[in-house]
C-alpha positions in Angstrom: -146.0 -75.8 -79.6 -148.1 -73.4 -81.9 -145.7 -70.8 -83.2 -147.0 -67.1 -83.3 -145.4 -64.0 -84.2 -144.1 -63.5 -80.0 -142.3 -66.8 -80.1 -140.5 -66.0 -83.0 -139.7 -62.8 -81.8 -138.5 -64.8 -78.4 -136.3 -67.4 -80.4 -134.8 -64.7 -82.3 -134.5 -62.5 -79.7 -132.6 -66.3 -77.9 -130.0 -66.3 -81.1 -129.2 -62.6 -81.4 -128.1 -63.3 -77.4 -126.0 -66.3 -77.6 -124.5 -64.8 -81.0 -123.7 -61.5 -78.8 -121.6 -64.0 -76.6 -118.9 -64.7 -79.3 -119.5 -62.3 -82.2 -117.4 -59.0 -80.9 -118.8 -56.7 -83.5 -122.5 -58.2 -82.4 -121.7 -57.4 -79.4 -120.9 -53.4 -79.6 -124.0 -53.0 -82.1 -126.2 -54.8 -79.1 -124.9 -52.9 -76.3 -125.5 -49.8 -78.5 -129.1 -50.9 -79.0 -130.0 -51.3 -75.1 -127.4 -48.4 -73.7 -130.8 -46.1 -73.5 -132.7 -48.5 -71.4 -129.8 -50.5 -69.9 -128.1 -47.2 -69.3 -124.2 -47.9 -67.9 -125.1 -51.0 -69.5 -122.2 -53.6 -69.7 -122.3 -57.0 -72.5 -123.5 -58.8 -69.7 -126.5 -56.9 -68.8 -127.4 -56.8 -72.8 -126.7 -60.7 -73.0 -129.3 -61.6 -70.4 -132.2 -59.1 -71.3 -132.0 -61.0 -74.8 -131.8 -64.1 -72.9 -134.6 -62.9 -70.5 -137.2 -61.5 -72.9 -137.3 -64.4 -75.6 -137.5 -66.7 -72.7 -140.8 -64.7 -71.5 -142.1 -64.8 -74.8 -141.8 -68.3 -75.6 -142.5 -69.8 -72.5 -145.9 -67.9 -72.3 -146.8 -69.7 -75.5 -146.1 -73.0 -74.1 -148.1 -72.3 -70.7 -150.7 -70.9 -72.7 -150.8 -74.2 -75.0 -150.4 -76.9 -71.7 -153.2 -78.3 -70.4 -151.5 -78.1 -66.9 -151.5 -74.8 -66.5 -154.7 -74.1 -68.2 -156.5 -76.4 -65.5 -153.9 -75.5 -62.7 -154.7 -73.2 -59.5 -151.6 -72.2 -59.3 -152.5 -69.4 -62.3 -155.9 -70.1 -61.6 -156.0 -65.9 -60.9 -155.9 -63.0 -62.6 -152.7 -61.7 -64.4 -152.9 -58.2 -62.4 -152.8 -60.1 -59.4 -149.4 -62.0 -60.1 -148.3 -58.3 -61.6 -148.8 -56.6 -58.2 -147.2 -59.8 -56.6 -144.0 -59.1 -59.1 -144.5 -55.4 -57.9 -144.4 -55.6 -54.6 -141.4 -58.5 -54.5 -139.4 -55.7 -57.1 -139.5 -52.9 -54.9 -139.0 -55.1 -51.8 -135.5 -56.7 -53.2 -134.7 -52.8 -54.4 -134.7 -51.6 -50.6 -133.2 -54.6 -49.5 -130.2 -53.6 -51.7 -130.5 -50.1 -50.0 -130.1 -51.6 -47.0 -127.0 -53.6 -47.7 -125.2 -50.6 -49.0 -126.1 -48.2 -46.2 -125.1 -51.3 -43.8 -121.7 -51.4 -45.4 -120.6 -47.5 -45.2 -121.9 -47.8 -41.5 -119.7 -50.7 -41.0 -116.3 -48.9 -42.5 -117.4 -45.5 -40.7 -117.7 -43.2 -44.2 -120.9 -41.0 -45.9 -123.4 -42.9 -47.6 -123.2 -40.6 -50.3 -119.7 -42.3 -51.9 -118.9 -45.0 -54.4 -117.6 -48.0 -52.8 -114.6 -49.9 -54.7 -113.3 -53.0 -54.0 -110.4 -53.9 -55.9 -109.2 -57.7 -55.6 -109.2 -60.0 -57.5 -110.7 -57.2 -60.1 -112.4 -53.8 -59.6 -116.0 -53.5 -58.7 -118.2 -50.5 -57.5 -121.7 -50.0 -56.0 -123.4 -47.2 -54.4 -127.2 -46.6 -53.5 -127.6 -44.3 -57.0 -125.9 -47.5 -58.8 -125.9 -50.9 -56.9 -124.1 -53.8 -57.2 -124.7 -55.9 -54.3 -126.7 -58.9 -55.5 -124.6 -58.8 -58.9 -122.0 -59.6 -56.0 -123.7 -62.9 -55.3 -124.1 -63.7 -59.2 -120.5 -63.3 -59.5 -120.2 -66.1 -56.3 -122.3 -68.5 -58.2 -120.6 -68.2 -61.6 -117.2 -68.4 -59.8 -118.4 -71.9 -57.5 -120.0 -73.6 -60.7 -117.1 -72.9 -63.2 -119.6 -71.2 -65.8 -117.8 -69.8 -68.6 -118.2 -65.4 -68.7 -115.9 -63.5 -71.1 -113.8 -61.6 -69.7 -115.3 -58.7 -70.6 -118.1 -59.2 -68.7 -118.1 -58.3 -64.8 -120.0 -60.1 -62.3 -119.5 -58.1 -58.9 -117.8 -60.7 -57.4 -114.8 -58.5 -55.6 -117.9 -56.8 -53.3 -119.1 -60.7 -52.2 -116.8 -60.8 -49.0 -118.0 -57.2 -47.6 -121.8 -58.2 -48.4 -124.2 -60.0 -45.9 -124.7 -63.7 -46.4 -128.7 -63.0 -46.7 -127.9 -60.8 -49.7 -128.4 -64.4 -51.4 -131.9 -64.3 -51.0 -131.4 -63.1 -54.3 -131.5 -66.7 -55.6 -135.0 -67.0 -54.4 -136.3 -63.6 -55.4 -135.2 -63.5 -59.1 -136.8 -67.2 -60.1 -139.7 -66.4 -58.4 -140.2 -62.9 -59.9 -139.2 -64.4 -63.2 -142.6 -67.3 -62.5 -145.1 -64.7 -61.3 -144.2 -62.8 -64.3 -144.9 -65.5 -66.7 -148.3 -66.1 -65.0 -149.4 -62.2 -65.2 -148.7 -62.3 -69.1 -151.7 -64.4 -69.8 -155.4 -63.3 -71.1 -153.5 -60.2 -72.4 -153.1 -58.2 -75.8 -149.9 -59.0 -78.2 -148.5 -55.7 -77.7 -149.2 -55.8 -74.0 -147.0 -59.0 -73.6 -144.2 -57.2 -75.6 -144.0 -54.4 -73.1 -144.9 -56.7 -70.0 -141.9 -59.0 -71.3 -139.9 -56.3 -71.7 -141.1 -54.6 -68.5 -139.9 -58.0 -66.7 -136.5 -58.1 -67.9 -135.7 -54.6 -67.5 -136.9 -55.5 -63.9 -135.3 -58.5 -63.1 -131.7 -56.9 -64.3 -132.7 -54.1 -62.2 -132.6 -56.1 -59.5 -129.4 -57.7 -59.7 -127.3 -54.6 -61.1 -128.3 -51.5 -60.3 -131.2 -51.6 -57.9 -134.0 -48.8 -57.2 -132.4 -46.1 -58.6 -131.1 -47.5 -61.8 -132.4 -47.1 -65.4 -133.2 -50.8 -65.7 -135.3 -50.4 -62.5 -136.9 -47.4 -63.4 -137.7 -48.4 -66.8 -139.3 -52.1 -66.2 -141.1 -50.4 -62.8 -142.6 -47.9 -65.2 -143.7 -50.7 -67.8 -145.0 -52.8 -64.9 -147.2 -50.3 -63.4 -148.3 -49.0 -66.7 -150.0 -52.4 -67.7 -151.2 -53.1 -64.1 -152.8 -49.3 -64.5 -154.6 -50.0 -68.0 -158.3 -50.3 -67.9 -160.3 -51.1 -70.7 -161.7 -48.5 -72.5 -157.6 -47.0 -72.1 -158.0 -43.7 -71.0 -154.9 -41.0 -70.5 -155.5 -41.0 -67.0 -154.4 -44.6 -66.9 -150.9 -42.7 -67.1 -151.1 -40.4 -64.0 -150.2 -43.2 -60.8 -147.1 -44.5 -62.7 -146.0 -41.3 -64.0 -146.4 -40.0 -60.7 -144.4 -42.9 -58.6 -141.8 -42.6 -61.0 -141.4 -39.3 -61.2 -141.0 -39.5 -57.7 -138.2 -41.9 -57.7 -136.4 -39.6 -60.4 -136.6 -36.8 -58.3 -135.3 -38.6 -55.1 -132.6 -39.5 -57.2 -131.9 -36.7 -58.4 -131.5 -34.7 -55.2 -129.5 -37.5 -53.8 -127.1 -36.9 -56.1 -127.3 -33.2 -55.5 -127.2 -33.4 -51.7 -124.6 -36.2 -51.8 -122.1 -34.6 -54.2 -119.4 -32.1 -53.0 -118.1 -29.6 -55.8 -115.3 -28.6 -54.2 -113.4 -32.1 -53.4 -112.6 -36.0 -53.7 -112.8 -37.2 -50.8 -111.3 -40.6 -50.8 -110.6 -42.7 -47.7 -108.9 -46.1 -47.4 -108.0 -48.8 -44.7 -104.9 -50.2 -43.2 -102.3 -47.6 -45.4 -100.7 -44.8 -42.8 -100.3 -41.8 -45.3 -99.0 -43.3 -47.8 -101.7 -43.2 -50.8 -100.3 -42.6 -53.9 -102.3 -39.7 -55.9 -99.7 -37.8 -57.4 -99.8 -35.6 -59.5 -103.4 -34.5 -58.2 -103.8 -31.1 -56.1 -104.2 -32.6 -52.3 -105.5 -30.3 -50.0 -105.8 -32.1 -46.9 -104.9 -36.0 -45.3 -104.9 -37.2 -42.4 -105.0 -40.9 -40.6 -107.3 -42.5 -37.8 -107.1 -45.8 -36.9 -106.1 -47.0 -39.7 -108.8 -45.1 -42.0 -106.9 -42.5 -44.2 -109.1 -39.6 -45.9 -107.4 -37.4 -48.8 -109.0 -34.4 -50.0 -108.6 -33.7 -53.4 -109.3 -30.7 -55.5 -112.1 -31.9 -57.7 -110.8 -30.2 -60.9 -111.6 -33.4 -63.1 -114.8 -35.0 -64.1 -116.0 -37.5 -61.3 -115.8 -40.8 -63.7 -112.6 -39.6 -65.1 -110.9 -39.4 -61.4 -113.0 -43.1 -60.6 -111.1 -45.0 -63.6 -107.7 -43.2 -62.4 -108.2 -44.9 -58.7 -108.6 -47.7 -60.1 -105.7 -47.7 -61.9 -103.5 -46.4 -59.2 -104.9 -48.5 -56.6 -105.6 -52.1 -57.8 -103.0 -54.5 -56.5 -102.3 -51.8 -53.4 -105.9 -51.1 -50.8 -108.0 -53.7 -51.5 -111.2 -51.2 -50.6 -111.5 -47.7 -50.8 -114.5 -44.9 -50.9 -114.6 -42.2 -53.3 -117.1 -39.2 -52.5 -119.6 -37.9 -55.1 -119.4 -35.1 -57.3 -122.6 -34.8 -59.6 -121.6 -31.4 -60.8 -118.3 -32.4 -62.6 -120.1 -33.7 -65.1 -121.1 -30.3 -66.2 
């Protein structure tokens, strides 16, 4: 393989990420580092975009050095068409994760503006601003095959048993994403292939934790559409389609949030406990019990994370789900 200035940057890019694994202080500078693009961003979300761009990187080099793909119809096309292809399979697994949630609030009867928590063997959360279903099905995998994730890392895997089986369609989706992306690289500038790489992996984490909504998602969908928009002279107005779309999406998710959130109260409902939820110490306004669902109204005097991390708390080991309502203007 020839070496050029991307696959260095890909095989260092490899080493800082496998160094991140077992060097603690590595670690918190890392997560630092991608927090504004991997926003929420956990060590195992800042592990795998190291792993995910410097794999891009070098393995265009090889393809673009191998015979085989250089004779092959398989990339015989155009890179914007495997880009739209990447596009299009993106947004599809984003809606598809939509889906799932708004399937599972349906199923337990609650609002689909709420933060679903599922508590055994270790807490997990997903909601349609911030989803975690197909990390879910990561977290199944790791758990079957015995693959070794510090325990600071968290793979979803206490949301598997409320999830639909076909929610593992993720396995098929993410390699082939991951392919099509490698094959709409090629015939493209140096500094395009940076941001296309690092379009792809913002993407492909997207997918898996966090879904539409996400910064990851929005990010990479913002870097993917700005190279498939570029014409040659570049011209500003290249800009305006992707701008627009994801402006768009910003704005839906912003007035999700707003319609969604309650100022006033928590509402928090759990399964199978008759009136006997332990939040003490908080001002509860109203509870009541039907079949077997109890809702607790409580004054929402404390910033909505803040309140989250105290459920969790309180109620690991005791409902093994619960739903927590949204409030979006605690945090101001």
């Amino acid at each position: 393989m020839h070496i050029n200035r991307l696959s260095i940057i890909g095989i260092v890019m490899i080493v800082i990420g496998v160094l991140t694994i077992f060097i603690r202080s590595l670690d918190t500078i890392m997560l630092q580092i991608t927090y504004p693009f991997l926003m929420g961003s956990s060590e195992g979300k800042s592990i795998i975009f190291f792993f995910l761009m410097g794999s891009i990187l070098i393995i265009n080099q090889l393809m673009k050095n191998s015979k085989f793909f250089e004779n092959s119809k398989i990339s015989s096309k155009n890179g914007n068409y495997y880009l739209k292809l990447v596009i299009i399979l993106a947004l599809t697994t984003y809606i598809i994760g939509l889906l799932f949630e708004i399937w599972i609030r349906s199923k337990f009867g609650v609002s689909i503006f709420t933060t679903f928590i599922s508590t055994s063997p270790s807490i997990s959360t997903s909601s349609i601003i911030h989803s975690h279903i197909f990390k879910s099905m990561l977290g199944i995998l790791i758990s079957d095959t015995g693959i070794y994730v510090p325990l600071n890392i968290h793979t979803g895997i206490s949301l598997a048993q409320y999830v639909p089986k076909f929610a593992s369609i993720i396995f098929a989706v993410f390699p082939i994403v991951y392919i099509l992306g490698l094959f709409s690289i090629k015939n493209r500038t140096d500094s395009q292939k940076i941001l296309l790489a690092f379009a792809l992996s913002t993407t492909l984490i997207g997918m898996v934790d966090g879904g539409l909504f996400s910064s990851p998602s929005i990010i990479g969908l913002f870097g993917l559409l700005i190279i498939y928009s570029i014409k040659n002279p570049f011209s500003l107005s290249n800009l305006i389609k992707p701008s627009t779309i994801i402006i768009v999406l910003l704005m839906i998710r912003v007035l999700l949030g707003l319609m969604g959130s309650n100022p006033h109260i928590y509402e928090v409902t759990t399964f199978g406990v008759d009136g006997n939820v332990d939040l003490q110490g908080y001002n509860i306004l109203n509870e009541k019990t039907i079949n077997g669902k109890t809702i607790i109204d409580v004054s929402s005097d404390t910033n909505e994370l803040t309140f989250l991390n105290q459920t969790f708390n309180r109620f690991k080991g005791n409902y093994p789900i619960y739903f927590v309502s949204w409030n979006i203007y605690s945090f101001f």
